[in-house]
FIZA-495965 format. One line per 3 residues: number of its first residue (from 1); their letters; for each residue x, y, z of C-alpha. Coordinates in nm, 3 decimals. Example, Ala and Ser with C-alpha at 12.3 -4.5 7.8 and 13.67 -1.06 7.14 Angstrom:
BEGIN
1> AS> 1.230:-0.450:0.780 | 1.367:-0.106:0.714
***
This chain:
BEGIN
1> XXX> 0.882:3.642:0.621 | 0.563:3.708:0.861 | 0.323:3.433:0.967
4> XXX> 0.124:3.212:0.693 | -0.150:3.104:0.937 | -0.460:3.092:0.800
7> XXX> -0.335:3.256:0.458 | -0.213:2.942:0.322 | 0.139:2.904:0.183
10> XXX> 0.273:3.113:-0.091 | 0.361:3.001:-0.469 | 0.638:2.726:-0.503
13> XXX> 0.887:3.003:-0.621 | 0.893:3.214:-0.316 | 0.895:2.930:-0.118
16> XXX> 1.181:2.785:-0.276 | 1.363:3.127:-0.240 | 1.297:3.113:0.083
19> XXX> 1.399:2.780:0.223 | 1.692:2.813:-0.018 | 1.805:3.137:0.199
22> XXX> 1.752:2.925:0.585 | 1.418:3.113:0.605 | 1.251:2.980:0.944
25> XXX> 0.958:3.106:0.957 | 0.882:2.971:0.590 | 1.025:2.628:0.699
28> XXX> 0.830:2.665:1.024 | 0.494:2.714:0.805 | 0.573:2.409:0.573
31> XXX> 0.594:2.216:0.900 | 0.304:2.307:1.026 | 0.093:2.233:0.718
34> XXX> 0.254:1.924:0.593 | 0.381:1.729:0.852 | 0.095:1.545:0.995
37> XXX> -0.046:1.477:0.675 | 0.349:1.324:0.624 | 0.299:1.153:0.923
40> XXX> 0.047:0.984:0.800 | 0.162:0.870:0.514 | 0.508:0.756:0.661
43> XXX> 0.255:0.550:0.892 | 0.124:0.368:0.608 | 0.456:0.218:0.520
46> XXX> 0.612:0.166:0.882 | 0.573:0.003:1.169 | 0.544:0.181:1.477
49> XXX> 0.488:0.564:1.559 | 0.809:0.594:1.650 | 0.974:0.503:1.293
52> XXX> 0.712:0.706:1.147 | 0.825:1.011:1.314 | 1.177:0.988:1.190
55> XXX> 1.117:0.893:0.862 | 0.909:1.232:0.861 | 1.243:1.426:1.043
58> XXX> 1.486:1.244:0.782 | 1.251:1.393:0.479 | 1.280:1.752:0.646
61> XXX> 1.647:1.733:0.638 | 1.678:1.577:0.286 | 1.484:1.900:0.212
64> XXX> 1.695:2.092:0.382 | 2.003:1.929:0.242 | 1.837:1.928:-0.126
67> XXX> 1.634:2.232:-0.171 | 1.942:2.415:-0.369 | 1.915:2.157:-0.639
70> XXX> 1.502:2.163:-0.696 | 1.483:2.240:-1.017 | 1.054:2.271:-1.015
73> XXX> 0.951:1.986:-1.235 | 0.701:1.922:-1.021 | 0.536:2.126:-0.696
76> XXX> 0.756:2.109:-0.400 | 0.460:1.967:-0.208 | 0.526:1.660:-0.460
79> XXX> 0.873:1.668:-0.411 | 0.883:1.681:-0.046 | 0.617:1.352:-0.068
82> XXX> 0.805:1.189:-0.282 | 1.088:1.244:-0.102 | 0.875:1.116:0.188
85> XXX> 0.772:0.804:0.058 | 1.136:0.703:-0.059 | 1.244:0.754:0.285
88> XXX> 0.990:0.544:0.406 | 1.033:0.243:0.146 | 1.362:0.241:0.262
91> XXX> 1.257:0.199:0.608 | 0.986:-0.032:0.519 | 1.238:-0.272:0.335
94> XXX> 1.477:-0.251:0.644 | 1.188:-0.365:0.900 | 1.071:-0.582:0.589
97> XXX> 0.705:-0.589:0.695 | 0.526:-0.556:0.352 | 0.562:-0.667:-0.031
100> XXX> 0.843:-0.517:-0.247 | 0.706:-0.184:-0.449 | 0.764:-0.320:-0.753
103> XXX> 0.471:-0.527:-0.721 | 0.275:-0.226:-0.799 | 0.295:-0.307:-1.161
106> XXX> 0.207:-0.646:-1.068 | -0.124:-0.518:-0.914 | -0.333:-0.660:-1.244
109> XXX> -0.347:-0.272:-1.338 | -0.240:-0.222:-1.667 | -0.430:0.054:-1.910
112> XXX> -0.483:-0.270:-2.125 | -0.632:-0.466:-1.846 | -0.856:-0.218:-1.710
115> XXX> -1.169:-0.404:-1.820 | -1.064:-0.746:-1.745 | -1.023:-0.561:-1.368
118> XXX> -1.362:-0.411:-1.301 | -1.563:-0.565:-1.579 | -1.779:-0.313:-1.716
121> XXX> -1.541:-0.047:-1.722 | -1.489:0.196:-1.450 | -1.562:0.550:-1.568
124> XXX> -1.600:0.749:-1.250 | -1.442:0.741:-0.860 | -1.635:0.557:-0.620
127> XXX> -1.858:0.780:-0.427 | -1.752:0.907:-0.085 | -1.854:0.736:0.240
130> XXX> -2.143:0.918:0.406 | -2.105:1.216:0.643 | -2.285:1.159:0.932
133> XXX> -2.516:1.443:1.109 | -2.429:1.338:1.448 | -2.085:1.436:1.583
136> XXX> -2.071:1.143:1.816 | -2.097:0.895:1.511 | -1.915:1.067:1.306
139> XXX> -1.612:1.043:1.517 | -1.703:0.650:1.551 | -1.712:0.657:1.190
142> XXX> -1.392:0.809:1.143 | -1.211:0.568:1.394 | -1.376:0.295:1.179
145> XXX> -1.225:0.446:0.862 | -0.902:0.456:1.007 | -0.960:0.082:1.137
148> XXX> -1.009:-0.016:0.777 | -0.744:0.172:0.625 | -0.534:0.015:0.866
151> XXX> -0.693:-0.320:0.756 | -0.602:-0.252:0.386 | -0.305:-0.395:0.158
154> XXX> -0.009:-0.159:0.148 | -0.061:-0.050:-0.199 | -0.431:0.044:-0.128
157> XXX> -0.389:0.170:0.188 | -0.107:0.455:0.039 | -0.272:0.550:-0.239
160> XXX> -0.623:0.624:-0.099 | -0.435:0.796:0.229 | -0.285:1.028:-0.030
163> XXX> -0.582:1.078:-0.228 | -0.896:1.117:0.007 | -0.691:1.188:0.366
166> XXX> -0.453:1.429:0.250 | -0.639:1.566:-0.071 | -0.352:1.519:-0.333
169> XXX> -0.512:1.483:-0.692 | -0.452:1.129:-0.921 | -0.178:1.315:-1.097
172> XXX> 0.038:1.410:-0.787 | -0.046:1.055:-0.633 | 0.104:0.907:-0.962
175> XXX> 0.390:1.099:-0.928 | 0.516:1.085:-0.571 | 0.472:0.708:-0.593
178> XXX> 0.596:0.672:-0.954 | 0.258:0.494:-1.063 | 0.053:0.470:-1.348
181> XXX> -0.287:0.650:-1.378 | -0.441:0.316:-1.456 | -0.277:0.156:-1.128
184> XXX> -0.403:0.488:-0.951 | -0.734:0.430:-1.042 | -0.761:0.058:-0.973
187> XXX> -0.612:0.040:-0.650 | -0.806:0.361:-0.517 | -1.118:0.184:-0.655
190> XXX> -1.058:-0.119:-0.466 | -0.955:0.062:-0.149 | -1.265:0.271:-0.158
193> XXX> -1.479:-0.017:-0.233 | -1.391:-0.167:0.068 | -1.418:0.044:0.316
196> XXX> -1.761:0.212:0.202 | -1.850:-0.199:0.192 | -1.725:-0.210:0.571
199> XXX> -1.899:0.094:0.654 | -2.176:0.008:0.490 | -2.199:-0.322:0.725
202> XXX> -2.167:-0.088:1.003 | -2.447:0.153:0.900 | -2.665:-0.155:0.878
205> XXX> -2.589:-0.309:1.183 | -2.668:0.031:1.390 | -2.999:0.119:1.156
208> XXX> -3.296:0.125:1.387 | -3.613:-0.022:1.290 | -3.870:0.204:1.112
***
């Protein structure tokens, strides 16, 4: 199949034809693009590292095992998530660390309730955190990010990983983790909102006098 690096991967169909005939250098490319970003994600419902790591192995191999019966309702990359993030619920539930998943729709998100939410409506994203010029703070900055999505509630902490660490768009987010839009929006909104508010602290408390 030839080496994908820096060329991207190709459409869904050939890659479906591929893994579907034990292709490994096309399973070999999806690893190498998706699984830390899987990692990541997996990390945001477990506990350690460790349990991370095989809930991301146990998704490849449901893949592997599954891949004959994809029938491309949705992008594979949504598949394989979603795949991803059942894996890891069921993980999650056997270490029992966080609240059930059905509490999502008990998140005060409802397309009726979006108002009563964030009064005034809520049209538009929250804007990104700032980029810093300096490389040195903006690797602080980064480790801060990560220390406040670490500090976030489950449900916030997932969606806004998927969303604004790995780059997937509302409607894929709603999909891997069976969601509404409306409870998209509202818990990325209150997951951004908090850590631009603890960045913002931050920025403050290293601005130097004029």
């Amino acid at each position: 199949m030839g080496s994908f690096a820096g060329g991207g991967l190709p459409p869904d169909d050939v890659v479906v034809t591929a893994l579907r005939a034990g292709d490994e250098a096309m399973f070999a490319a999806l690893l190498d693009t998706w699984s830390g970003g899987m990692l990541r994600v997996a990390r945001s419902y477990v506990s350690t590292d460790h349990s991370a790591e095989e809930v991301v192995q146990d998704t490849w191999l449901a893949v592997i095992g599954g891949i004959d019966a994809f029938e491309s309702r949705s992008s594979v990359k949504t598949w394989i998530y979603r795949i991803l993030v059942n894996t890891a619920k069921k993980r999650n539930a056997r270490e029992s660390r966080t609240l059930p998943w059905s509490s999502f729709e008990q998140d005060g998100a409802t397309d009726k309730g979006l108002d009563a939410v964030l009064p005034g409506g809520w049209k538009e994203p929250s804007a990104a955190w700032p980029t810093p010029e300096s490389e040195a703070l903006a690797a602080e900055v980064r480790g801060l990010i990560a220390e406040g999505l670490a500090r976030l509630p489950s449900r916030q902490r997932i969606v806004i990983t998927l969303r604004d660490v790995e780059g997937c768009t509302s409607e894929e987010v709603c999909e891997i983790l069976e969601i509404s839009p409306a409870n998209q929006r509202v818990l990325l909104h209150r997951a951004r909102t908090a850590v631009r508010g603890w960045l913002a602290d931050y920025f403050e408390s290293v601005k130097q006098p004029e």
